[in-house]
C-alpha positions as CSV (number, residue, x, y, z in Angstrom):
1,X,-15.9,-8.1,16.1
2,X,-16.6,-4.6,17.3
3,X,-17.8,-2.3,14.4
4,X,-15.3,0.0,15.7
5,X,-12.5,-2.2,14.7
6,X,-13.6,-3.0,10.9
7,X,-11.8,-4.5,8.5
8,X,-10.7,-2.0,5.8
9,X,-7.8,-2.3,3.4
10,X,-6.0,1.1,1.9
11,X,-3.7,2.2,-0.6
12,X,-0.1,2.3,0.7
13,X,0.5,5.5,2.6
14,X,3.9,7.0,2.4
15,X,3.0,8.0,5.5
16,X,3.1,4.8,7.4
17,X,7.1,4.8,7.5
18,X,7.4,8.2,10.0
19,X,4.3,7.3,12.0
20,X,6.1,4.0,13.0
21,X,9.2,6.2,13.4
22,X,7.8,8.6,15.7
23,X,5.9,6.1,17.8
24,X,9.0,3.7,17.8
25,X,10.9,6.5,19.0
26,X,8.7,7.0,21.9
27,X,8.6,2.6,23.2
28,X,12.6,3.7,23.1
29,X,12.4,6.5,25.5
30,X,9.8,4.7,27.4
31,X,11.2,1.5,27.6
32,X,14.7,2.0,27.0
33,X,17.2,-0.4,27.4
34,X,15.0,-3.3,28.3
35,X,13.9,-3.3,24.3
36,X,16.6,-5.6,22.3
37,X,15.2,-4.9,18.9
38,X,11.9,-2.7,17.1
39,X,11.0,-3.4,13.9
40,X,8.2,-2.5,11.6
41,X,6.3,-5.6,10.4
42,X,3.3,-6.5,8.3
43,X,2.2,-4.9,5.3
44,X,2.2,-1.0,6.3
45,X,6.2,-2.1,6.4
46,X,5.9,-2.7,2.6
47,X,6.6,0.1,0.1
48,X,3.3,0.3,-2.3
49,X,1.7,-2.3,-0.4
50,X,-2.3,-1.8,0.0
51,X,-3.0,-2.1,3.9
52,X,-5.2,-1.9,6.9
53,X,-4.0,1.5,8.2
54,X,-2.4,0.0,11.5
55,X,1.2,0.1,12.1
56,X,2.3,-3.7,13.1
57,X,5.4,-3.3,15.3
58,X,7.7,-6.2,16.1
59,X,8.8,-5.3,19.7
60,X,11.9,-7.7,20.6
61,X,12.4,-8.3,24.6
62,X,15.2,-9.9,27.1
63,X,12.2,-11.7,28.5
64,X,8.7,-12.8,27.6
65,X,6.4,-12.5,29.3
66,X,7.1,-8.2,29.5
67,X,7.8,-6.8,32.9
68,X,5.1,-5.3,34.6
69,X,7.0,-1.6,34.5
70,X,7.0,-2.3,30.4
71,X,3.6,-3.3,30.2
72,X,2.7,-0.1,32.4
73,X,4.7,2.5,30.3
74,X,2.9,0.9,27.0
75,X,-0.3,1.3,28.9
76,X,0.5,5.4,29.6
77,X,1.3,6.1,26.2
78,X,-2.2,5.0,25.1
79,X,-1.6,1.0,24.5
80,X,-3.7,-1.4,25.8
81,X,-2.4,-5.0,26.9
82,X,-3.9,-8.6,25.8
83,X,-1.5,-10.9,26.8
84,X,-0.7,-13.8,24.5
85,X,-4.0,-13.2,22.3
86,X,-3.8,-17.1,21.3
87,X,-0.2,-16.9,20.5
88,X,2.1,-18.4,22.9
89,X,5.0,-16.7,23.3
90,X,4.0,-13.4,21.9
91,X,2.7,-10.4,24.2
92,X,-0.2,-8.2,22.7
93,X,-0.7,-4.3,22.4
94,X,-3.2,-1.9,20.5
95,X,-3.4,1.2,20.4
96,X,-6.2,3.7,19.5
97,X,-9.8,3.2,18.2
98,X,-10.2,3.0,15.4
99,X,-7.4,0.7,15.6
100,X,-3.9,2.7,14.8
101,X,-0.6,0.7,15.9
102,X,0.2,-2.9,17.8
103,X,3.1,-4.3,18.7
104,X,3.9,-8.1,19.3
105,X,6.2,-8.5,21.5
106,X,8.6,-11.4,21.6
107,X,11.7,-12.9,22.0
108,X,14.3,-11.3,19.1
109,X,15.5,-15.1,18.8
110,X,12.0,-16.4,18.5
111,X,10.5,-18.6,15.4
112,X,7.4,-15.7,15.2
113,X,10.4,-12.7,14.7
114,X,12.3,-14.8,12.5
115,X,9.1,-15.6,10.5
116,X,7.6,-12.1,10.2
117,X,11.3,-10.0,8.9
118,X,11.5,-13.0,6.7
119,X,7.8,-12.7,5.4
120,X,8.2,-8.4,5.2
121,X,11.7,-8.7,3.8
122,X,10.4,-11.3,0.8
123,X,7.3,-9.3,0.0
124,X,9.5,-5.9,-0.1
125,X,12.0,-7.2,-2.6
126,X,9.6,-9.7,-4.3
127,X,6.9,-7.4,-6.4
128,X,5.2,-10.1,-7.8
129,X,4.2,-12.1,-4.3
130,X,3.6,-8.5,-2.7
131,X,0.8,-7.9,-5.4
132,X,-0.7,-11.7,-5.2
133,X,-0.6,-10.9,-1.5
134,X,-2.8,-7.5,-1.9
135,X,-5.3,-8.7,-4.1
136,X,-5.9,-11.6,-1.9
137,X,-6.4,-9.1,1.0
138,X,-8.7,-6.8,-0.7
139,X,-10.9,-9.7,-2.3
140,X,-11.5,-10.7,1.7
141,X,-11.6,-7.3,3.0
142,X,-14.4,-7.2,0.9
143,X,-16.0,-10.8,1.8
144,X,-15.1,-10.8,5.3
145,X,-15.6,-6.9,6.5
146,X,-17.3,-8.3,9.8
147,X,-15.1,-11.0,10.6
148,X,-11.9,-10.6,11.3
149,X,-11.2,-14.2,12.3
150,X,-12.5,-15.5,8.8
151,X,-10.5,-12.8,7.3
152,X,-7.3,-13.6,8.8
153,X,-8.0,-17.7,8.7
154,X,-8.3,-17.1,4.6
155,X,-5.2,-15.0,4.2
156,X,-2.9,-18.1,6.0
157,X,-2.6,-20.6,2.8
158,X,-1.3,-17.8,1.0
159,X,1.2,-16.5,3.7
160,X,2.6,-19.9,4.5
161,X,3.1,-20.4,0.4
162,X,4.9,-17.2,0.3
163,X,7.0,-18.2,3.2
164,X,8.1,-21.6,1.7
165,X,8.7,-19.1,-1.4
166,X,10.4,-16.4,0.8
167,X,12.9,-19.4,2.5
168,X,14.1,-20.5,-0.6
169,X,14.6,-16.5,-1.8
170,X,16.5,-16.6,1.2
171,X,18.9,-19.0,0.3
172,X,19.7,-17.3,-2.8
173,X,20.9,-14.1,-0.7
């Protein structure tokens, strides 16, 4: 991992909201029509929610993988492309260094969308999971500073329990 990519957990910024505003406003005006959905994802998308500062956006397409003129306006407006990024079926962006936004782009009908408004929607109206969620992030933010694979590999038992936990919330809508 590049030391200008650490891993650093903050208090919830109410600021996070209007930053994925604005830039979400600007993928619209780049990419216009050819965008079926944008949604802010991960835990920057959660109200009080301690976070690495980077504004996860969920970037729904009418095609994977994105044409070349999408992946060319991202690119102008400072995003830089990775492909799958050991995901099949999800497109990669980042944006800024220090790390500042990404967006996974995917398939609005897809099992990862699905998966990750589920996951955001639980931990918003679930105060509980949200809180054994951050205190799992910061104990490894801690441990695994260096290592962002480690880091994310230890946060997945926790995320898939609060998934199975989030499904059955679900039901009860």
């Amino acid at each position: 991992m590049s030391s200008e990519d650490p891993i650093i957990v903050v208090n919830y910024n109410a600021n996070w909201s209007s930053q994925y505003e604005q830039e979400k406003q600007q993928i619209l005006l780049d990419l216009g029509d050819t965008v079926t959905n944008i949604q802010h994802i991960g835990s920057t998308a959660v109200p009080g929610l301690a976070a690495k500062p980077v504004i996860d956006m969920l970037l729904g397409l009418k095609q994977i993988p994105p044409l070349l003129m999408q992946v060319s306006r991202l690119e102008a407006i400072g995003y830089s492309y990775h492909g799958e990024f050991g995901i099949p079926g999800r497109h990669y962006f980042r944006k800024g260094i220090p790390r500042s936004h990404q967006i996974h782009a995917v398939l609005t009908d897809s099992e990862f969308w699905e998966r990750h408004i589920l996951f955001r929607d639980f931990l918003r109206n679930n105060p509980q999971a949200a809180q054994r969620y951050e205190t799992l992030k910061r104990k490894l933010a801690q441990e695994f500073a260096g290592d962002r694979t480690s880091y994310t590999n230890n946060k997945t038992p926790l995320i898939e329990q609060l998934l199975v936990e989030a499904k059955l919330w679900q039901q009860t809508l």
